[in-house]
ZAMARGU-4260 file (C-alpha; in steps of 0.2 Angstrom, whole numbers, plus 5000, padded with zeros to 4 digits):
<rodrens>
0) 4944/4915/4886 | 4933/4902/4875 | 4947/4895/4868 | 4961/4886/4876 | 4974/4888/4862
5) 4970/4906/4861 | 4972/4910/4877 | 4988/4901/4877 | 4994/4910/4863 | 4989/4928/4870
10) 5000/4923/4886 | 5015/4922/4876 | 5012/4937/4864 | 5010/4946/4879 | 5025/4939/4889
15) 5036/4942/4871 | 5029/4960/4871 | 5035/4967/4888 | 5047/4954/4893 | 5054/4952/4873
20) 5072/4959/4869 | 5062/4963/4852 | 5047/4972/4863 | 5049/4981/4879 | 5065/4972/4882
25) 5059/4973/4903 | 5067/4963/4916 | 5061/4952/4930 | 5040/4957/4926 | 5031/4947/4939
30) 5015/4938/4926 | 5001/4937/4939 | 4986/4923/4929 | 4967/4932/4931 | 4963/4944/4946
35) 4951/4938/4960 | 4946/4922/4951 | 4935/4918/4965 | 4925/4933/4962 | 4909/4934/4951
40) 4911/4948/4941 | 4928/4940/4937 | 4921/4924/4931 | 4920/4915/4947 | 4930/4902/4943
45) 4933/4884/4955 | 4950/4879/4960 | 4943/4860/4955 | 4932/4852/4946 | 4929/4851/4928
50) 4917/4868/4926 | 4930/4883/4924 | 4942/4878/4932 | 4956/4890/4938 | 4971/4876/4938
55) 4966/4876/4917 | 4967/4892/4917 | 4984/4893/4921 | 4992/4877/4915 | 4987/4885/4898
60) 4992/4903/4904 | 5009/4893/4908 | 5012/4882/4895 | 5009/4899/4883 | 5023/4907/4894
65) 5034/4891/4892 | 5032/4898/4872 | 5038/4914/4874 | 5055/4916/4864 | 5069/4929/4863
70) 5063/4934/4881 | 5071/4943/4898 | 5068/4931/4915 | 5052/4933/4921 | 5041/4926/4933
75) 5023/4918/4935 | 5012/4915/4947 | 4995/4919/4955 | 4981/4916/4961 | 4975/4933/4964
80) 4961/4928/4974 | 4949/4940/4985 | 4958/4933/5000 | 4973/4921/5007 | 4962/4904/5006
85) 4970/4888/5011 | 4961/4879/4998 | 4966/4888/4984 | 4984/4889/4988 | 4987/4872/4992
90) 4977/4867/4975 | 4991/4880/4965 | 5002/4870/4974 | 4999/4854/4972 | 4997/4859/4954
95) 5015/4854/4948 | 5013/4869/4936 | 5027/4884/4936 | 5023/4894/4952 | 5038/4908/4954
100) 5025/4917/4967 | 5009/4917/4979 | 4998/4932/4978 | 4983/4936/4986 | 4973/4951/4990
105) 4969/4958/5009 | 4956/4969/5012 | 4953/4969/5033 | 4947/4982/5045 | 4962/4979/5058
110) 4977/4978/5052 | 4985/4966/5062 | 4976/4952/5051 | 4991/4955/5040 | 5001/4946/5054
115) 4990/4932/5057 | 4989/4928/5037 | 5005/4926/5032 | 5008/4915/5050 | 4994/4904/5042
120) 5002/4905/5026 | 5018/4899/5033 | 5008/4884/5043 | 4999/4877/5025 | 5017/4878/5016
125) 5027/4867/5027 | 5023/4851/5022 | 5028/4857/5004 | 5045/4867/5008 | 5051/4872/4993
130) 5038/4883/4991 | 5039/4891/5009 | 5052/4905/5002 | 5043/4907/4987 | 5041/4927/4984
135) 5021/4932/4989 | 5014/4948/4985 | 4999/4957/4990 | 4993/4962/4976 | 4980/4973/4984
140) 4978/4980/5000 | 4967/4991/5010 | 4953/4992/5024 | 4939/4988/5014 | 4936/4980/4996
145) 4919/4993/4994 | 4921/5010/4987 | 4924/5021/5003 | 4922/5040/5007 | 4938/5036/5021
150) 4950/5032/5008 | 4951/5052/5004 | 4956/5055/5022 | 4968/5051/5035 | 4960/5037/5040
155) 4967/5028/5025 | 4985/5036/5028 | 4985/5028/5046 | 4979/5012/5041 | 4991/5011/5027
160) 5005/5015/5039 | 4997/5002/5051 | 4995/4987/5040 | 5013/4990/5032 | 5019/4989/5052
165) 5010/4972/5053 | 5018/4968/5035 | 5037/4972/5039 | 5039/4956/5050 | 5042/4940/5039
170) 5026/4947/5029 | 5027/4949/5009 | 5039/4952/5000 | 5029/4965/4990 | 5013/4974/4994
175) 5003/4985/4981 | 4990/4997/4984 | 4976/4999/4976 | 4974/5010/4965 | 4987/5022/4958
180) 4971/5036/4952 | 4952/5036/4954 | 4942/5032/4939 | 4931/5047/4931 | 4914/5052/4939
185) 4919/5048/4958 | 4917/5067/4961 | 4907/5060/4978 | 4927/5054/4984 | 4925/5036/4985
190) 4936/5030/4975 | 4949/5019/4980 | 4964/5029/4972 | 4979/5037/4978 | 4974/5054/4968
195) 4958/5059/4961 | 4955/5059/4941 | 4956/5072/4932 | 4940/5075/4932 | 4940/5078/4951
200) 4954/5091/4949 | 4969/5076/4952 | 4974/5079/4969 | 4983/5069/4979 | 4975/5061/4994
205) 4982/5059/5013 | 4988/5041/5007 | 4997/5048/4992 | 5011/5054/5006 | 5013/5039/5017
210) 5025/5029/5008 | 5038/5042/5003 | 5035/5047/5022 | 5039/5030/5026 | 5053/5030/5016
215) 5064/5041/5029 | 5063/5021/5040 | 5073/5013/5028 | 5088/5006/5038 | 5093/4993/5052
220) 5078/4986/5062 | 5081/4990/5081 | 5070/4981/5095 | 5056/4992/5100 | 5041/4986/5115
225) 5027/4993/5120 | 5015/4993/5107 | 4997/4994/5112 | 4979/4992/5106 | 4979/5008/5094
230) 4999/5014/5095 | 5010/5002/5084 | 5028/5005/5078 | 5045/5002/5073 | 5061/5007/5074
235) 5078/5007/5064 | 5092/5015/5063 | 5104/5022/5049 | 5120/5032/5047 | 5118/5036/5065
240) 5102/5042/5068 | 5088/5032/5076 | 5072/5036/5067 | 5055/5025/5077 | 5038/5027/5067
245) 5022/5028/5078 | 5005/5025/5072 | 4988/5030/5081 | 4975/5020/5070 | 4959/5021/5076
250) 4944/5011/5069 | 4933/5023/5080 | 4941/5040/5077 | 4940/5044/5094 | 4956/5037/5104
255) 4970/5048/5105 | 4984/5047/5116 | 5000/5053/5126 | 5012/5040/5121 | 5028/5037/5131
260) 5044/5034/5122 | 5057/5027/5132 | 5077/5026/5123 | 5091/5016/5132 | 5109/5016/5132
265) 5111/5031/5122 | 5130/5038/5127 | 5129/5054/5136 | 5131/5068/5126 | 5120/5082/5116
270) 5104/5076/5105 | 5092/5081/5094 | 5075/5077/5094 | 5065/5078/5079 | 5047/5075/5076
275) 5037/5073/5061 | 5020/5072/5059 | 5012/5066/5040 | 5007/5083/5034 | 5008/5089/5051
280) 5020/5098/5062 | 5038/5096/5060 | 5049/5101/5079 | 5067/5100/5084 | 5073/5100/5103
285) 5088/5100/5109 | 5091/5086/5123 | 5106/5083/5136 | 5106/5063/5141 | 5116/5058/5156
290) 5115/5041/5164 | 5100/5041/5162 | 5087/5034/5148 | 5080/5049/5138 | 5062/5047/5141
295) 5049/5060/5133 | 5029/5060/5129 | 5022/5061/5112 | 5003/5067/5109 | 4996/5058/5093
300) 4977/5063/5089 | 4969/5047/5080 | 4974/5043/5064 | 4991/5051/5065 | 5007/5044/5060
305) 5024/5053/5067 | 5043/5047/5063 | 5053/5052/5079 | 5071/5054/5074 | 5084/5054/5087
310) 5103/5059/5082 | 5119/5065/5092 | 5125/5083/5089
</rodrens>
């Protein structure tokens, strides 16, 4: 934007055209103001200062939404930065402008980053409590930030699956791949989609699957130990059957692994035993539990994700 005013105006039109009983008529649209701000290509703009200045930005993006009549609720907030940096949250914060949400983007090679972010998250908001339970999104997520080759394999699945394991435990309230479909001309499989453009035949990609896969865990959250340097997990349980996913994900490629699974004070009785690899194998097995724990091995190659699901017969 050049123009202040304009800018301004274009944020209500815009907010009056999806969130407008007269337009889309939508409900609850989440408005996030720029993407990756910090970022050249984007403008790099300076959470201070008088040169481009985000917190402009969005006090005009804001007061534009303030003027948008005849609309559904919606929310506002940002600021979509190429990362979760203190210095940009706390200057959003501090702003006194309408924030309804956080959002950042994460791109790390090990997923359990996503833990250690929203902890420091948590740690910068406290001297500001009304905005500790503030909704925050991810508003992009993935291993790398680049155009990769391993986003078309089961690398990307794995990690997927290991970064929403790191994400489930107080992390954000929404997280967002990115992106739905590859641009044209990435025939070389780089691109960062969950299917490939048309022009690349639009086929579905190993990530495409993990997050219907993962719907199957939906349910109860039940304690599960053990988690190691590649194997992570978790377990829930629903209408009686205790489902825990495990994921092998492997920076390296090279570790697999003979994982122990261990279940406790199960009622005796008759079980079955069901394992389920992400377009892999699918095997039931009878089991007998006594008084005993119902222990059993599962062998998970690198970059494998497998839901085990446990009910009574």
């Amino acid at each position: 934007p050049n123009n202040w005013d304009e800018w301004a105006l274009g944020v209500q039109r815009t907010v009056e055209h999806f969130s407008g009983r007269g337009g889309k008529n939508l409900g609850g649209v989440y408005y996030e103001v720029w993407n990756e701000p910090d970022l050249e290509q984007f403008g790099k703009w300076k959470y201070g200062g008088n040169d481009k200045n985000y917190l402009t930005l969005y006090r005009y993006a804001a007061a534009g939404a303030a003027r948008a009549a005849g609309v559904n609720a919606f929310s506002l907030g940002g600021p979509g930065t190429t990362g979760l940096y203190k210095s940009w949250i706390l200057a959003l914060v501090q702003s006194g402008l309408r924030i309804d949400f956080l959002s950042w983007h994460s791109y790390f090679p090990r997923p359990e980053q996503y833990a250690t972010d929203e902890k420091n998250l948590i740690t910068w908001l406290l001297p500001y409590p009304q905005y500790v339970l503030l909704p925050k999104f991810i508003t992009e997520f993935g291993f790398t930030g680049n155009k990769d080759t391993r986003y078309g394999t089961t690398y990307a699945a794995a990690y997927t699956a290991a970064a929403i394991r790191q994400m489930i435990s107080g992390g954000p309230t929404y997280a967002f791949s990115f992106q739905p479909k590859d641009g044209p001309n990435q025939a070389e499989g780089n691109g960062w989609g969950l299917v490939t453009h048309e022009d690349n035949g639009k086929k579905p990609k190993p990530r495409y699957y993990i997050y219907n896969f993962l719907n199957a865990m939906a349910g109860t959250r039940v304690d599960l130990k053990g988690e190691g340097t590649w194997v992570t997990g978790f377990a829930t349980r629903r209408e009686g059957v205790l489902r825990i996913m495990l994921v092998n994900f492997d920076a390296s490629g090279a570790h697999s692994e003979n994982v122990p699974i261990t279940i406790a004070n199960l009622p005796p009785g008759t079980y079955s035993w069901r394992e389920r690899f992400l377009l892999g194998r699918d095997t039931t097995f009878t089991e007998t539990v006594t008084d005993q724990p119902l222990a059993k091995t599962l062998y998970m190659p690198a970059q494998s994700v497998a839901i085990v699901e446990i009910s009574k017969k």
